[in-house]
N, C-alpha and C positions, 0 to 999 in steps of 0.2 A: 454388466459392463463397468459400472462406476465400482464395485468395489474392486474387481481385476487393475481399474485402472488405479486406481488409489492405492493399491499393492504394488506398484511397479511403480509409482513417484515416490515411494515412502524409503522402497529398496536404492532410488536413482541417489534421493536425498541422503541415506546414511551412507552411501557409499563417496557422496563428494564431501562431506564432514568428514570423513576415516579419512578422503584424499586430503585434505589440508588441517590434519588436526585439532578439529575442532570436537566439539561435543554434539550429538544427535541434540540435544536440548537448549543448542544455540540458536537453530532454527525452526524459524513459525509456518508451517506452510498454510498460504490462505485459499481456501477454496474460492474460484472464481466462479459467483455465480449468477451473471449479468445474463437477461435471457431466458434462462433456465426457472423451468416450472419447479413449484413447491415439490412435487412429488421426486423430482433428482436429488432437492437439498435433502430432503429427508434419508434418501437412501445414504447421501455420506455421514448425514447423522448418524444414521443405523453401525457406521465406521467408524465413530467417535472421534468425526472433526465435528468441530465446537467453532474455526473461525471462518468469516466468511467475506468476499468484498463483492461489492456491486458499485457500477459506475453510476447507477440513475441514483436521484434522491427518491422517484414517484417508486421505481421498486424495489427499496429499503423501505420506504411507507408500508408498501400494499403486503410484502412480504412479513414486517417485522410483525404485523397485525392479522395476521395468518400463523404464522409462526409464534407460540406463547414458553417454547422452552427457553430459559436462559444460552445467547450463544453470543458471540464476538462477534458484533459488525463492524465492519471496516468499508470506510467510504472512498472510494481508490478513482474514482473518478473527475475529470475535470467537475468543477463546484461553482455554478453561478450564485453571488452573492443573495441574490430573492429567494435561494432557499434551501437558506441555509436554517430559516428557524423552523423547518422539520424533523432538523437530528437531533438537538438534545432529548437523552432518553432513549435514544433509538441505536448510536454508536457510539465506539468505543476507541476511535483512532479516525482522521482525516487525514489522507495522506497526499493532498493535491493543494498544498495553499504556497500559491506564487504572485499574491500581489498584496499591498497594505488595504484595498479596498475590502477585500475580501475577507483577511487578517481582523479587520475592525468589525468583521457583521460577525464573526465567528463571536470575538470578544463580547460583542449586543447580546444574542443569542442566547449565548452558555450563562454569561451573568444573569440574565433573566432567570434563566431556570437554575441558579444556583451551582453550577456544576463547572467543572477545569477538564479540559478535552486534552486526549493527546491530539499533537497536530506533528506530521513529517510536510519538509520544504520540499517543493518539488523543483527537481533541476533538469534541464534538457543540455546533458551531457552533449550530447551528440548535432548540437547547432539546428536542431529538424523543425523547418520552417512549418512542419502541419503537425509539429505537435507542442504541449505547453512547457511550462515552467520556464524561469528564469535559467541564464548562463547562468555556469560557472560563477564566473567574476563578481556578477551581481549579488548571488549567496549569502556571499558574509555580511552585508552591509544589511540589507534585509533579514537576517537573523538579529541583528544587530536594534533592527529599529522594532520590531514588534516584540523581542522581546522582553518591553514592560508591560505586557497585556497581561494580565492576571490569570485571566481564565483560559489561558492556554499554555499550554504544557509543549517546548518544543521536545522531541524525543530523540529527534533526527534528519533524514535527507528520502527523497523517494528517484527513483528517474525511470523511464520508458526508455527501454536502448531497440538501437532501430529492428526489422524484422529483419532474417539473416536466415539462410540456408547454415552458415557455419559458425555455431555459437563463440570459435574462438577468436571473431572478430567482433566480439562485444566488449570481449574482456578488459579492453583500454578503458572501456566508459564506468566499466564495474569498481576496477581498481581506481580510477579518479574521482567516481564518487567517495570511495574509501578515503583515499586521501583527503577530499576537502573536508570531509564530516571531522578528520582529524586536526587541520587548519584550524576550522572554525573554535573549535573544541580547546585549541591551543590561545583563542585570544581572548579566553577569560572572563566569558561575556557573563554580567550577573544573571545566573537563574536558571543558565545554559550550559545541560550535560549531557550533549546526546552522543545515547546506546543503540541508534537505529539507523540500518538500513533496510529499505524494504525496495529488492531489485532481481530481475530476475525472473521471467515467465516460462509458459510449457517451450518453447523451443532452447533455452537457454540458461535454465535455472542451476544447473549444473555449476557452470561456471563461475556464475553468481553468486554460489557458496562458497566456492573456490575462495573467491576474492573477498568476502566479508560479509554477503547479504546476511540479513536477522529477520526478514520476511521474505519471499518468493512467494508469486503471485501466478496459481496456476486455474487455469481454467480450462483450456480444450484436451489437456494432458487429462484429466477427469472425467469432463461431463459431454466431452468428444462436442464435433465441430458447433457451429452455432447458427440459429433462424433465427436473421437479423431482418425477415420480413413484418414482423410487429413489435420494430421497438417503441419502449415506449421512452414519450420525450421528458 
């Protein structure tokens, strides 16, 4: 089933790059695989994805230590600051930092273990009271202030657009994250040159190329639906 389905996002994917002129090789697709037993990731391995997100830090842990091939973790999940000094070594991009508190344990972190993280802002385009990141508006000013932190690399913008029967009502949030990333981009912040957006899941991702994504975040398009009776926290 996972390699069927991963033949039929890979066709969805170069088919919305041809719709808006892009290059197949502008886009990153991440395997979501929050949930999901080693024995699924392996099969997409077996398909030669290499990158991967997971929401928890406890199964980026359990897994990345199970897992000994070299592959792309990506931490896509809200991020409480206690622990955050689990990732260094472990990932390769955090795509959830929406506050200074947070911002500062990353900068702890990474300095200890020597190392400069990519990090994406997270913004909650779409005002959605149950879920994170900063507005809009708030953005640039908070790109603004962390980035004198050394060991963090801003790359870009991340956002959740809400869940939809009809993807083509996401696409205001898609294209407004595009614009802000271009905003930002435009006031010259020292240090600050971001190439990323990572927007875009299995019900929507389509469009999200459309509009500019550089990550799409798919997981039930893959590894089909999810047993969320033993998450772990």
């Amino acid at each position: 089933m996972i390699k069927e389905n991963l033949e039929i996002v890979e066709e969805n994917i170069t088919k919305a790059c041809k719709k808006a002129g892009r290059g197949r090789d502008e886009v990153t697709l991440i395997a979501v695989s929050k949930t999901k037993p080693v024995s699924d990731i392996r099969q997409a391995m077996d398909c030669g994805i290499k990158v991967f997100g997971e929401n928890k830090v406890q199964e980026i842990k359990d897994k990345t230590e199970e897992i000994k091939e070299p592959l792309n973790w990506h931490m896509i999940g809200h991020l409480q600051a206690n622990k955050v000094k689990y990732l260094p070594g472990r990932v390769c991009m955090i795509h959830s930092v929406d506050n200074v508190k947070l911002a500062a344990e990353i900068e702890k972190q990474f300095a200890k273990a020597d190392q400069v993280i990519d990090v994406l802002i997270e913004v909650n385009m779409a005002h959605e009271e149950s879920k994170f990141g900063l507005s809009p508006d708030e953005a640039p000013d908070f790109v603004r202030e962390i980035s004198a932190y050394p060991h963090l690399n801003i790359r870009g913008l991340m956002t959740i657009a809400p869940y939809t029967e009809d993807p083509e009502s996401n696409r205001v949030y898609f294209k407004g994250l595009r614009e802000l990333k271009d905003r930002i981009n435009g006031m010259n912040i020292e240090g600050v040159n971001m190439d990323t957006l990572s927007m875009g899941m299995t019900g929507d991702y389509q469009v999200a190329i459309e509009e500019g994504a550089t990550f799409v975040r798919v997981g039930t398009g893959i590894f089909g639906e999810r047993d969320y009776t033993h998450i772990i926290k």
